[in-house]
N, CA and C of each residue as an Amber inpcrd file, in Angstrom:
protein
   639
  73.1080000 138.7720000-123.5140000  72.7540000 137.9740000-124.6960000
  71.3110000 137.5010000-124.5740000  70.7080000 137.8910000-125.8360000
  68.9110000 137.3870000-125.6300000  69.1070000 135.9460000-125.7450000
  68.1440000 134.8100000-125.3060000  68.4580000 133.7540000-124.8110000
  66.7000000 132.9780000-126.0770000  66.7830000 132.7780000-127.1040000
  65.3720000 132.2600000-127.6250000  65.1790000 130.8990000-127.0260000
  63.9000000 130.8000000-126.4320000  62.9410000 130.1060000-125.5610000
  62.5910000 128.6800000-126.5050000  62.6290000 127.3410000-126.2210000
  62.4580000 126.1530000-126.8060000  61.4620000 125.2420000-126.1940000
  60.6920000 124.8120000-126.3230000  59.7710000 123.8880000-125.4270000
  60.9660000 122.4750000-125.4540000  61.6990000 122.1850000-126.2820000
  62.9230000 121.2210000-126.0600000  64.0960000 121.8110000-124.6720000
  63.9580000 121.3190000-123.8390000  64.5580000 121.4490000-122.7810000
  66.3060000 121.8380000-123.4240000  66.7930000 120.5680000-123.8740000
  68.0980000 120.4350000-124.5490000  68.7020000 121.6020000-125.1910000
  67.6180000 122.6300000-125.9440000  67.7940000 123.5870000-126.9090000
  68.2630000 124.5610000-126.1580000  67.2390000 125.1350000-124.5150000
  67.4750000 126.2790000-124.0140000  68.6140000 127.2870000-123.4970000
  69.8890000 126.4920000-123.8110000  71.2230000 127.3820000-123.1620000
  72.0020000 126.6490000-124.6720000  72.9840000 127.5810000-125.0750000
  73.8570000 127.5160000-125.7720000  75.4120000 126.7890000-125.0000000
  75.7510000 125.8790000-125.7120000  76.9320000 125.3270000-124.9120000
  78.3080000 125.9690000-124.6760000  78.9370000 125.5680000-123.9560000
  79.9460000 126.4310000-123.9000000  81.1880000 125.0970000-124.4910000
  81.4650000 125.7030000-125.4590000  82.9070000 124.0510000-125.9020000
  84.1550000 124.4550000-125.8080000  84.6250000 123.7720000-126.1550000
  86.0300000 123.6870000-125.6810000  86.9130000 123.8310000-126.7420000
  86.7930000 125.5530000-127.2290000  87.6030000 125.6110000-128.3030000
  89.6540000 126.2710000-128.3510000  89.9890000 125.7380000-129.8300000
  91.4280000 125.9430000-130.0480000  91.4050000 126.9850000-130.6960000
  91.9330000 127.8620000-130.0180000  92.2470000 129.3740000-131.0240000
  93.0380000 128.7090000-132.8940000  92.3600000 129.1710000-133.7010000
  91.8060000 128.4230000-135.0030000  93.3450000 129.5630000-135.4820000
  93.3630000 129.7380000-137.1910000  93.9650000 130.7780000-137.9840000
  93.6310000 131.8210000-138.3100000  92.5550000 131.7180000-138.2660000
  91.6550000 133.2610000-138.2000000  91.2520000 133.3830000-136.6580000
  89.9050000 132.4530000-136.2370000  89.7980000 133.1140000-135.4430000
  89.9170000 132.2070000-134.0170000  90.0430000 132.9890000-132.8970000
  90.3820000 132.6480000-131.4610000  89.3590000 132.3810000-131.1730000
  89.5150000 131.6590000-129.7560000  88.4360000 130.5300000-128.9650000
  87.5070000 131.2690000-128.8170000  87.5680000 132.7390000-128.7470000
  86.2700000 133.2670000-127.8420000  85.4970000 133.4300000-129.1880000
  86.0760000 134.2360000-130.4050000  85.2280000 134.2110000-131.7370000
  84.4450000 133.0860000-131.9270000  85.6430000 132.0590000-131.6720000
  84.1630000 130.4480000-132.5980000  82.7220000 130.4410000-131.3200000
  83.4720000 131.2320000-130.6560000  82.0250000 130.2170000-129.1880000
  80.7500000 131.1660000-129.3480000  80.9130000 132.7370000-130.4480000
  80.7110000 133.2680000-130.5290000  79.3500000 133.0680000-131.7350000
  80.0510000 132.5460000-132.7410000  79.8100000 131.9170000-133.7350000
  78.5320000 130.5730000-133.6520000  79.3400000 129.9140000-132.6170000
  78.7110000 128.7110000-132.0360000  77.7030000 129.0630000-131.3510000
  77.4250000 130.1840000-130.3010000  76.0360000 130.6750000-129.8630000
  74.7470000 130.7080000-130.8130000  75.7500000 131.6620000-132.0890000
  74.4320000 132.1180000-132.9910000  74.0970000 131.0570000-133.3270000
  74.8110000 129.5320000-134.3020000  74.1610000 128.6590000-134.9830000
  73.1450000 127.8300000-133.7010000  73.4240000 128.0570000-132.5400000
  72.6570000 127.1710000-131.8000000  70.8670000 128.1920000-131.5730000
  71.2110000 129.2830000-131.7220000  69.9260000 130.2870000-132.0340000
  69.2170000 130.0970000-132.7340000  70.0230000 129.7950000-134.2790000
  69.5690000 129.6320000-135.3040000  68.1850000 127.7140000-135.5040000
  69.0580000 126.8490000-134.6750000  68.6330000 126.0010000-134.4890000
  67.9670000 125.7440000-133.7820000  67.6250000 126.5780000-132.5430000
  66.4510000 126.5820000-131.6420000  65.3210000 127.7480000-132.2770000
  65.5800000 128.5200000-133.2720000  64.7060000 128.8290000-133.7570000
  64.0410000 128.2580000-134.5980000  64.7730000 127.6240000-135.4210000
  63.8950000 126.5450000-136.6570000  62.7590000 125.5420000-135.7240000
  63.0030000 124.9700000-134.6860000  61.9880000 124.1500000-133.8990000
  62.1530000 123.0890000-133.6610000  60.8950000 122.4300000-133.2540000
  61.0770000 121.2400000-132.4130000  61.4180000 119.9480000-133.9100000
  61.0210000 120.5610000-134.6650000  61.0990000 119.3070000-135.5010000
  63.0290000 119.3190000-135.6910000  63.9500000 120.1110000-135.6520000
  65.6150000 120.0810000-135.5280000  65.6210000 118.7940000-134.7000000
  66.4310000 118.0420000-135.0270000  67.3150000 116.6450000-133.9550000
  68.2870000 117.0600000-133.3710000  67.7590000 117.1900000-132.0130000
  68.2330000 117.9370000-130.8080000  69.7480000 116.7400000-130.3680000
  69.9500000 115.6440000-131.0400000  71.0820000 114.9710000-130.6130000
  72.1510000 114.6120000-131.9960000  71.2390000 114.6940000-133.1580000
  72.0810000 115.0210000-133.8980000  72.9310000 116.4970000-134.5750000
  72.1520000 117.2000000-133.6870000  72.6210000 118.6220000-134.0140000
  73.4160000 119.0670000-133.0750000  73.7030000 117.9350000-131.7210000
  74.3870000 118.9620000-130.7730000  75.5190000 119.2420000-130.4450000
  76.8390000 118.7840000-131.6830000  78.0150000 119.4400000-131.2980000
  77.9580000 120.0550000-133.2670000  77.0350000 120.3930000-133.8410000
  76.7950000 121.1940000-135.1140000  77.1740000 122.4530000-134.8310000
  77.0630000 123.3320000-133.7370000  77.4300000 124.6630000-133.6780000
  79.2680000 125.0610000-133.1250000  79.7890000 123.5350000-133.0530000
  80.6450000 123.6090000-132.5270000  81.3930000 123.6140000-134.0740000
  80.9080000 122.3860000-134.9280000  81.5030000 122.6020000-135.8090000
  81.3830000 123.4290000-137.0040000  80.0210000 123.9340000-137.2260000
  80.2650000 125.1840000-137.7320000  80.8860000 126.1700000-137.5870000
  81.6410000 126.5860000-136.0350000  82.7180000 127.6630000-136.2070000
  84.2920000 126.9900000-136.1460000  84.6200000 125.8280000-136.2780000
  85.1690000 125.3100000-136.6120000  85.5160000 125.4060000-138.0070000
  84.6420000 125.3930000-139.2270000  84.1970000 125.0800000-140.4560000
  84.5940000 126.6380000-141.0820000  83.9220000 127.8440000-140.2240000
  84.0910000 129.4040000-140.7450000  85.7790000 129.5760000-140.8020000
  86.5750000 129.0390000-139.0030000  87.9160000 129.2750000-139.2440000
  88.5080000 129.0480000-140.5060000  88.4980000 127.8230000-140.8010000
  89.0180000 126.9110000-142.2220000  88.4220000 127.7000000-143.7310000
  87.3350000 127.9390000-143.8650000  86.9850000 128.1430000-145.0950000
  87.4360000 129.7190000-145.3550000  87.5790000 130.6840000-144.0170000
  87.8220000 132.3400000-144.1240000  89.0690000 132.0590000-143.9580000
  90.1180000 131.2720000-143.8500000  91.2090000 131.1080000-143.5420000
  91.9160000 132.6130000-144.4270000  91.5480000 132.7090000-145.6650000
  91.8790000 133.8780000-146.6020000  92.4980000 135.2430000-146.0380000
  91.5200000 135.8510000-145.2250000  91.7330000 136.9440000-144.3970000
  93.2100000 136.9500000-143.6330000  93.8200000 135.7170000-143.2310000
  94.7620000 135.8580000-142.3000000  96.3110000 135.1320000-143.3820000
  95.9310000 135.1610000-144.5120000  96.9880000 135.1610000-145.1610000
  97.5910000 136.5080000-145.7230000  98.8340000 136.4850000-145.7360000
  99.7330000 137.2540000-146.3300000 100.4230000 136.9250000-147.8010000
  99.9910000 137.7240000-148.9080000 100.3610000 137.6120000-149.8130000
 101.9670000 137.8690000-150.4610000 102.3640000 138.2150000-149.5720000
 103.7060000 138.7650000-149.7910000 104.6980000 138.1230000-149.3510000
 104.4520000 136.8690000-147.8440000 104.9660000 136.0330000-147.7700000
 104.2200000 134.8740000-148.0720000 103.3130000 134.6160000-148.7300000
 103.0680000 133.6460000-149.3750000 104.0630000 133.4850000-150.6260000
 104.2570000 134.4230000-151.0830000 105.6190000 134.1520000-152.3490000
 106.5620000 134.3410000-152.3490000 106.7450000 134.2890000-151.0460000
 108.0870000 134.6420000-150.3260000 109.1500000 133.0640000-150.8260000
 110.2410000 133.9760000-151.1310000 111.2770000 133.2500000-151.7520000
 111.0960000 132.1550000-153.4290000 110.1040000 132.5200000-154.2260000
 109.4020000 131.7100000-154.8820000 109.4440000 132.3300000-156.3130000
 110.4100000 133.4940000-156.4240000 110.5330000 134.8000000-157.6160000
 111.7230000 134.1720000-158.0570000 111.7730000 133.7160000-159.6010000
 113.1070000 133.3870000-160.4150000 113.2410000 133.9020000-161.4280000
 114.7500000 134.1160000-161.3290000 115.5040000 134.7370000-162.7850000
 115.0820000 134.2610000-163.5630000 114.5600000 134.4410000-164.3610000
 114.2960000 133.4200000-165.8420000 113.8910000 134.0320000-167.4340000
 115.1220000 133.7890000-168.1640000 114.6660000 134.4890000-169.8700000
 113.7740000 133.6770000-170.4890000 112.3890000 134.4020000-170.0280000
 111.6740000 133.3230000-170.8090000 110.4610000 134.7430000-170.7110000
 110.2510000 134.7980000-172.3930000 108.8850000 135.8170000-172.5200000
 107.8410000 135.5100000-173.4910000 107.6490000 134.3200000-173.3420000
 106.1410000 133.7530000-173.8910000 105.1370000 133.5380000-172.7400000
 104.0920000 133.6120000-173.1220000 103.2920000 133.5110000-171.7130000
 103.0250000 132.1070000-171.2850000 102.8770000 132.6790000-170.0830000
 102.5080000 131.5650000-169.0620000 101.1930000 131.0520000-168.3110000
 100.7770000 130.0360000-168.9000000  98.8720000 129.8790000-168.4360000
  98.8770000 128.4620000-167.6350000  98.3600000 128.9410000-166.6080000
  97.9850000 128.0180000-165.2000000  96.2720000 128.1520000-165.2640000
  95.8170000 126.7570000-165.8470000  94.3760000 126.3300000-166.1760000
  94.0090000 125.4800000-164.8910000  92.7070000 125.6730000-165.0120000
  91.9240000 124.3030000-163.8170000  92.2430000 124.7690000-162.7490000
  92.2440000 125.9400000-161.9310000  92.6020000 125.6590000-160.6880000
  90.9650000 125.8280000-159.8970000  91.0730000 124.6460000-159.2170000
  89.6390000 124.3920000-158.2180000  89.7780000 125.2980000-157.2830000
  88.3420000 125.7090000-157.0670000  88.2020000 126.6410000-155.8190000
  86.5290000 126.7260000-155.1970000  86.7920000 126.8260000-153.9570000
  85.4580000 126.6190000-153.0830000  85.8140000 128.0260000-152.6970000
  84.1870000 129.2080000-152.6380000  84.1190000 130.1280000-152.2140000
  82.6680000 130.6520000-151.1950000  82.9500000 131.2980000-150.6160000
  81.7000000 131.5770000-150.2430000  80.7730000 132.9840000-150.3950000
  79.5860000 133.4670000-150.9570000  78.9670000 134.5470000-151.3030000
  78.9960000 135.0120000-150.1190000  79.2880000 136.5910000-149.8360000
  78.7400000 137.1900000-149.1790000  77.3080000 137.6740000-148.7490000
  76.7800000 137.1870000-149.4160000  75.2570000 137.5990000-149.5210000
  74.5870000 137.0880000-148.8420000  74.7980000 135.1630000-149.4550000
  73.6190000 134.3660000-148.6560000  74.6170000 133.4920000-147.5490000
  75.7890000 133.4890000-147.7640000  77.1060000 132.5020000-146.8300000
  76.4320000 130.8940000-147.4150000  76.3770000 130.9960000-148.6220000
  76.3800000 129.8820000-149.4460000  77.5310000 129.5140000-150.4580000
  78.0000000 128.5490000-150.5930000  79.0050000 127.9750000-151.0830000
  78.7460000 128.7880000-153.1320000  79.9010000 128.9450000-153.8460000
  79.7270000 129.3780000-155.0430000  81.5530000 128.7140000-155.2730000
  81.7740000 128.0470000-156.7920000  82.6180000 127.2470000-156.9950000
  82.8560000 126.8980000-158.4880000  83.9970000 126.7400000-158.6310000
  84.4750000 126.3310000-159.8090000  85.7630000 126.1860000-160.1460000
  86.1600000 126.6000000-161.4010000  87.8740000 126.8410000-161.4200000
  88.4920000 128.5170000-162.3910000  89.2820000 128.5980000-161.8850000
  90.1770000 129.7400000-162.1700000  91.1770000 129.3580000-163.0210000
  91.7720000 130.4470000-164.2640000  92.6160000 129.9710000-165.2320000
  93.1450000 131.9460000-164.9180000  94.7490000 131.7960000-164.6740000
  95.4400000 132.4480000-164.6640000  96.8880000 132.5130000-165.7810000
  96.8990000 134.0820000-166.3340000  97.8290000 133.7660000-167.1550000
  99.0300000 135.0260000-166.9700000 100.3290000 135.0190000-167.2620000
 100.9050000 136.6360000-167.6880000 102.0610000 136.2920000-167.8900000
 102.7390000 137.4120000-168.6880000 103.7580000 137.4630000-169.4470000
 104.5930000 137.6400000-168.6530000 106.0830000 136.9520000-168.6350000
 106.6010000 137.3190000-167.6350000 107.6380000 138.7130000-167.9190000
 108.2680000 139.1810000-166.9390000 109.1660000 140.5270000-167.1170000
 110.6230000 140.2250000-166.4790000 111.2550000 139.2870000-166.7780000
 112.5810000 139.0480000-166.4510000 112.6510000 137.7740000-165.0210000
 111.2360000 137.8820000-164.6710000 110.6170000 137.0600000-163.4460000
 109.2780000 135.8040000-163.5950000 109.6780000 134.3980000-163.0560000
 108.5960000 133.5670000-162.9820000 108.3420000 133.2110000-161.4700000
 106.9420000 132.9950000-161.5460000 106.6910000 132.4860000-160.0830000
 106.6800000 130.8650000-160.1070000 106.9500000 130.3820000-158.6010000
 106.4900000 129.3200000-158.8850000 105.4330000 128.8030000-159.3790000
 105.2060000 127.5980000-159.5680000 103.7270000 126.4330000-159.8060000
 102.6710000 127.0570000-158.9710000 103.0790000 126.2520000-157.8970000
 102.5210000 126.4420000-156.7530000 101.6170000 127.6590000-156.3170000
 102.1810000 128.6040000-156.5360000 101.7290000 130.1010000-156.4800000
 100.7540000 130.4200000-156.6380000 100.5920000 130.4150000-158.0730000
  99.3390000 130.7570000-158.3630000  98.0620000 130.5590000-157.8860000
  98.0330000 128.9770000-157.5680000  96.7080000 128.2910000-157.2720000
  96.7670000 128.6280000-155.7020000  97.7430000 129.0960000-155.1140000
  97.5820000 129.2520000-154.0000000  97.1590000 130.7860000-153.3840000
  97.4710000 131.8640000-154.2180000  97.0570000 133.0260000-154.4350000
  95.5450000 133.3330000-154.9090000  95.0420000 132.0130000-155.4320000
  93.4280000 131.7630000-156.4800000  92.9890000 131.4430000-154.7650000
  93.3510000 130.4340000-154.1010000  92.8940000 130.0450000-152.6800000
  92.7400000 131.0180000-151.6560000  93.4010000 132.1650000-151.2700000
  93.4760000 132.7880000-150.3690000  92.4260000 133.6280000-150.9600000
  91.9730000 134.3930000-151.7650000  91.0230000 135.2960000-152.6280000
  89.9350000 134.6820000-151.9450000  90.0780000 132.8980000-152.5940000
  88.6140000 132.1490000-152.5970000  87.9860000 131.9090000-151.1650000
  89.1430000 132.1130000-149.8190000  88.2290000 131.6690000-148.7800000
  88.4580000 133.0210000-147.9870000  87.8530000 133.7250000-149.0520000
  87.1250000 134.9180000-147.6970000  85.4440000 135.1090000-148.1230000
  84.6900000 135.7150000-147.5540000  83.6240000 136.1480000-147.9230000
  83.9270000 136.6490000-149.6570000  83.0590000 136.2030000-150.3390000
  83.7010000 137.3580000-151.8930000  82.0930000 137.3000000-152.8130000
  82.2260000 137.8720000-153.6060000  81.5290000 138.2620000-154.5350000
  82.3890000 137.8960000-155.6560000  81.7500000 136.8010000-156.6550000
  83.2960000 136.6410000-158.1110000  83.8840000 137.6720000-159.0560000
  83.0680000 139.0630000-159.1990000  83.5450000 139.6790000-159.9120000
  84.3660000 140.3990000-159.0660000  84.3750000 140.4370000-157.9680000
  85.4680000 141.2300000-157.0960000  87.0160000 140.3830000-156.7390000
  86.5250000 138.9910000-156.5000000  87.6530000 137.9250000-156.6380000
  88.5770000 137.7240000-157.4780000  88.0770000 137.9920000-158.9410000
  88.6360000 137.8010000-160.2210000  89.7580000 139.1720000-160.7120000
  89.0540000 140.2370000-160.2420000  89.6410000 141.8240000-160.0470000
  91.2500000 141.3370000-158.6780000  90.9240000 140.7630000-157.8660000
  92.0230000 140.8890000-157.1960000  92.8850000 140.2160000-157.0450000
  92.2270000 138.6610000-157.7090000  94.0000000 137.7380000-158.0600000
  94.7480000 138.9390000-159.0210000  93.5480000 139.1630000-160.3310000
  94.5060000 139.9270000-161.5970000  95.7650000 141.1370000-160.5960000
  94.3940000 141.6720000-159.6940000  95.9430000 143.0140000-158.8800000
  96.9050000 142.7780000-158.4610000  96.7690000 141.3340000-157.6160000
  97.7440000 140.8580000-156.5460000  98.8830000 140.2300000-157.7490000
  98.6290000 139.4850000-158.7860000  99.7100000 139.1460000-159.4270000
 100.4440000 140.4950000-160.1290000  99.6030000 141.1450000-160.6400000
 100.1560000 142.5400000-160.7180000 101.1990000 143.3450000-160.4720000
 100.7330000 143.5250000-159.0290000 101.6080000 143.9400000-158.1400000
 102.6720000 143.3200000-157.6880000 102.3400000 142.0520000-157.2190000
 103.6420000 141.3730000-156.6770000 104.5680000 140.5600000-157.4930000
 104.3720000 140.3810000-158.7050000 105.2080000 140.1490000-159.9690000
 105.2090000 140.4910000-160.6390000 104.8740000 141.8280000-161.4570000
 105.1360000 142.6400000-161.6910000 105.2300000 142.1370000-163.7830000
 104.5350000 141.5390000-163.9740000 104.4650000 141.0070000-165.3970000
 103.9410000 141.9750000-166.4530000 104.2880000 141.6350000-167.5090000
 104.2860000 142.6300000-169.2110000 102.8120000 142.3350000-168.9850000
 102.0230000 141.6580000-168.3030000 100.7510000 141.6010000-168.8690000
 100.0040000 140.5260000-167.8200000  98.8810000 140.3370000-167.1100000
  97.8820000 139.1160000-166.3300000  96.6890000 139.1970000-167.1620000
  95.8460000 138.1950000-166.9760000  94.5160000 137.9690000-167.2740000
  94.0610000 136.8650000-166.6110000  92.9950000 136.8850000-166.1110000
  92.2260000 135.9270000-165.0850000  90.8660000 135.9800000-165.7490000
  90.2870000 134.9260000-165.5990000  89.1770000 133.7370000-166.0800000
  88.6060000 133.1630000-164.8660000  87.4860000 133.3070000-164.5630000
  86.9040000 132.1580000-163.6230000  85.1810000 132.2830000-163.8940000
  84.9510000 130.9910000-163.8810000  84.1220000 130.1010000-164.1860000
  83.7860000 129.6560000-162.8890000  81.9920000 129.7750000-162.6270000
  81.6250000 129.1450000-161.1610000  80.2790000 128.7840000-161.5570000
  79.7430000 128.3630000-160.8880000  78.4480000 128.1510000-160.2030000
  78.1190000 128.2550000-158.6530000  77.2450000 129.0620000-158.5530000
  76.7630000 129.5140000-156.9670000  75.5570000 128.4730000-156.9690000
  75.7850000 128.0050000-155.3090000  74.5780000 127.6320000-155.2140000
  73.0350000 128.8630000-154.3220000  73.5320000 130.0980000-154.3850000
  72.5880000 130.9030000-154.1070000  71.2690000 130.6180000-155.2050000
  71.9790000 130.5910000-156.3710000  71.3680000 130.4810000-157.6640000
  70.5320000 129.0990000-157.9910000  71.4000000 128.2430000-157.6200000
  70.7660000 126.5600000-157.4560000  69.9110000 126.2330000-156.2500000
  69.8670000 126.5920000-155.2030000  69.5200000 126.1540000-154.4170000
  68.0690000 126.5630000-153.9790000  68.2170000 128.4090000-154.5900000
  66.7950000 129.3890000-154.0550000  66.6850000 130.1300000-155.0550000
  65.9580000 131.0490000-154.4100000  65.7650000 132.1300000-156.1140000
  65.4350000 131.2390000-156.6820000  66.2810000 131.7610000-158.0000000
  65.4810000 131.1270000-159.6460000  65.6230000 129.4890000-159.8510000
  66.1320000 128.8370000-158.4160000  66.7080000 127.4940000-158.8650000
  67.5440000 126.6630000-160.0700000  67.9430000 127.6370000-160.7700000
  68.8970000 127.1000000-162.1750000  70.2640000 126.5950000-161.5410000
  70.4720000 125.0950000-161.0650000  70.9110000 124.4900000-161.1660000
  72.8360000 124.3170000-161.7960000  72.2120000 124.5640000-163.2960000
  73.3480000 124.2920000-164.0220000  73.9180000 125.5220000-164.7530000
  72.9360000 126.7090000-164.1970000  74.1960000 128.1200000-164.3120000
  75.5870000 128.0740000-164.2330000  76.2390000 128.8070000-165.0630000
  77.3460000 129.2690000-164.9290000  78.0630000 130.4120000-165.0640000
  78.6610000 131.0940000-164.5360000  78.9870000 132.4510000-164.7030000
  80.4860000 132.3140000-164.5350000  80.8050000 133.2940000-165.8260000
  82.3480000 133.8490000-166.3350000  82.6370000 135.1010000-165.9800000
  83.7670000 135.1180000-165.1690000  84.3470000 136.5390000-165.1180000
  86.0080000 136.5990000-165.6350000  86.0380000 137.5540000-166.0600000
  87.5430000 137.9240000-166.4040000  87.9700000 139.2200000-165.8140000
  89.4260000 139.0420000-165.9480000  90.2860000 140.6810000-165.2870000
  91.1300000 140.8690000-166.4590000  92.0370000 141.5920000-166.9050000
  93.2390000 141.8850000-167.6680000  93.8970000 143.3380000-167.0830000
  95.1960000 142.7200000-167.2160000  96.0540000 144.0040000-166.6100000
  97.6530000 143.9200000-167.9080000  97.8080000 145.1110000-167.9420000
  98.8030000 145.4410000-168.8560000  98.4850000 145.0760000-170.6390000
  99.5310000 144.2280000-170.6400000  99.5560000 143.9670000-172.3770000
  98.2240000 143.4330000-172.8640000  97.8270000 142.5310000-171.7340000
  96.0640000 141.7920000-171.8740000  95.2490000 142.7410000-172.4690000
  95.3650000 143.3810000-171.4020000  94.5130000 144.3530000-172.0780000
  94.8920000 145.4810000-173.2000000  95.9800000 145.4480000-173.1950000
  96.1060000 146.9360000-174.5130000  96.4700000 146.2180000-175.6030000
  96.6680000 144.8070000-175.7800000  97.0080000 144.0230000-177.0980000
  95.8190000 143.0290000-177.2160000  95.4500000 143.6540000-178.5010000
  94.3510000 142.5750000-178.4120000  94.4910000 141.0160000-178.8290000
  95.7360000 141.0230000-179.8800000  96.3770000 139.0690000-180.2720000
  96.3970000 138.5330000-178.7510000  97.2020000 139.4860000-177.6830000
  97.4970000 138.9930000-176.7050000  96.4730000 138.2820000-175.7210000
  95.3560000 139.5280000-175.8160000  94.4650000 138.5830000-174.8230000
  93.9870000 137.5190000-175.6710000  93.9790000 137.3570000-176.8800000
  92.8750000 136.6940000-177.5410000  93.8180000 135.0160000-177.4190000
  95.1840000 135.5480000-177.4950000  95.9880000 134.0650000-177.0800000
  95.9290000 133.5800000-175.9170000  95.3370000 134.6390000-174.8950000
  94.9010000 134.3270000-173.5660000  93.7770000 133.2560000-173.1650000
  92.9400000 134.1440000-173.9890000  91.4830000 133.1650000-174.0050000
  91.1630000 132.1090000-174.9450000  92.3440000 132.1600000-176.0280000
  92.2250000 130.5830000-176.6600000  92.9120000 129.1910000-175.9710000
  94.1160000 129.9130000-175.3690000  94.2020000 128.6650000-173.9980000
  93.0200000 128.2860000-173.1290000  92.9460000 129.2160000-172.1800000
  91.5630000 128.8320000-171.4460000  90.7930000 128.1950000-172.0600000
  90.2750000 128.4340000-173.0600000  88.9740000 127.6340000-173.8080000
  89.9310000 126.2460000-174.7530000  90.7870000 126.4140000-174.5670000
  90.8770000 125.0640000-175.3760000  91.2460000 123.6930000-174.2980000
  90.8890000 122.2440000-175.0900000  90.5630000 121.2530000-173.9050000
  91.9460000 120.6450000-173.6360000
């Protein structure tokens, strides 16, 4: 391991901590993790606060376990036991659901909420479900138009409905923060699968929920 050189004494060795194999990842990954941010911080310089920064690399891979948590979920027992009989074929729209994500690009935070909808086919999921299926998407590395594409599949597939459509609404701070600095951007993506898409009343009753307050 190359070792970057600090005129701060404190900076010159990366610590070794005392980590808990996490949900994603195991002790040796975070310490792994924890090397680089301490690189990262002995590269920025002497002006870094060498005592307020010095268990920061500990908790930044602390911070990656929790937020990628996504990767090490299972979608299949996530809805495990959670599928009900139910005669009911008007659709079903689950609005507002909050979500923290992170860009693959810059590993900057991008956020907002998700509005999920679909017809059911002899089957409802729980409440719960949904927003929790919007969560596992949201904490992996993602890109939103790829996020939005794979709640729509995963409900798809694993409930199997006359029809999905997904909505999400974010703001990145790649966008706010650097680059063009616009702040109060917002960007819409949608998915549609089945009736959504081949009926057009249908989606359009889709997206007058979503948009209405």
């Amino acid at each position: 391991m190359t070792i970057i050189e600090s005129s701060s004494d404190s900076k010159t060795e990366p610590t070794d901590f005392q980590f808990e194999d996490g949900s994603l990842l195991d002790a040796s990954c975070k310490q792994v993790i924890a090397d680089s941010v301490t690189h990262i911080l002995m590269a920025v310089g002497d002006g870094v606060d060498a005592k307020g920064t010095a268990d920061t690399p500990k908790r930044v891979a602390n911070l990656y376990d929790e937020l990628l948590s996504g990767y090490s979920t299972d979608p299949v027992e996530l809805l495990n036991n959670a599928m009900f009989d139910v005669e009911y074929d008007e659709m079903v729209v689950v609005k507002n659901i909050d979500f923290y994500s992170l860009c693959e690009h810059h590993l900057l935070p991008f956020y907002g909420k998700a509005h999920v909808g679909y017809l059911p086919n002899q089957k409802v999921v729980g409440l719960s479900k949904i927003p929790r299926l919007v969560e596992m998407f949201a904490r992996r590395l993602q890109v939103q138009e790829r996020m939005t594409q794979e709640i729509a599949t995963i409900i798809d597939e694993l409930i199997e409905p006359i029809g999905v459509g997904v909505v999400i609404e974010a703001q990145h701070l790649c966008a706010a923060m650097r680059g063009v600095r616009k702040p109060n951007t917002v960007m819409t993506t949608s998915a549609v699968r089945g009736m959504f898409k081949k009926n057009a009343s249908t989606r359009e009753e889709f997206f007058s929920h979503v948009h209405r307050n």
